[in-house]
N, C-alpha and C positions, 0 to 999 in steps of 0.2 A: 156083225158089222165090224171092219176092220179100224182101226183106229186111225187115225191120221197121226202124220211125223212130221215134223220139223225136218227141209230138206236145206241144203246149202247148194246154190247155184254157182258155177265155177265161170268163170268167163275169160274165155278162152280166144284165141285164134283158129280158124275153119284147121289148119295142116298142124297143130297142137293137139285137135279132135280130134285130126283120120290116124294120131299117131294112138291117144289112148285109147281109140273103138278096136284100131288093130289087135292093141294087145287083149284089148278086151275078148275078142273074138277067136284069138288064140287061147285064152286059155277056157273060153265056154262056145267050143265049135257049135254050129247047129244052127235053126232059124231065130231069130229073133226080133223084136216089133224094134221100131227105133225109139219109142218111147220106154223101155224097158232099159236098153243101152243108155238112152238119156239118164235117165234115175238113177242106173249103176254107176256110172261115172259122172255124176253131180255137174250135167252138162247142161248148156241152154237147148231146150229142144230147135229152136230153126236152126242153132249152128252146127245139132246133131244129123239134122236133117240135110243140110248144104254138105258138109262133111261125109255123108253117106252116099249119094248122090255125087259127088267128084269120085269117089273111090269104086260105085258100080260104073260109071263112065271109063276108069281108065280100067278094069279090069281084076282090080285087086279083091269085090268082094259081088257075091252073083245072087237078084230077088230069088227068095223062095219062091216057091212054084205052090200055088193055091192047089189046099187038099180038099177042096169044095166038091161035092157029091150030086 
């Protein structure tokens, strides 16, 4: 069983997020859940989710594609 942690929530502005998810994403390319982004960068999840969601709208970042069998 994993232990729980003590997180710290950052509260932030939505284009504050799309800027540290960017960087976030820049330096660990690849798929990611947005709840895992949220954790990493000590974000509020709906404002990681609002924040992700403007950024696949304009083009800057693309859903993974379900590797569902």
């Amino acid at each position: 069983m994993r232990k729980a942690e003590l997180i710290s929530i950052r509260d932030t502005s939505r284009s504050h997020a799309e800027k540290l998810i960017d960087g976030y994403l820049t330096k660990h390319p690849g798929p990611h859940l947005a709840s895992e982004i949220a954790e990493a960068l000590g974000l509020e999840f709906r404002t990681t989710l609002e924040a992700i969601k403007r950024m696949i709208d304009s083009g800057r970042v693309h859903k993974a594609r379900s590797e569902r069998t």
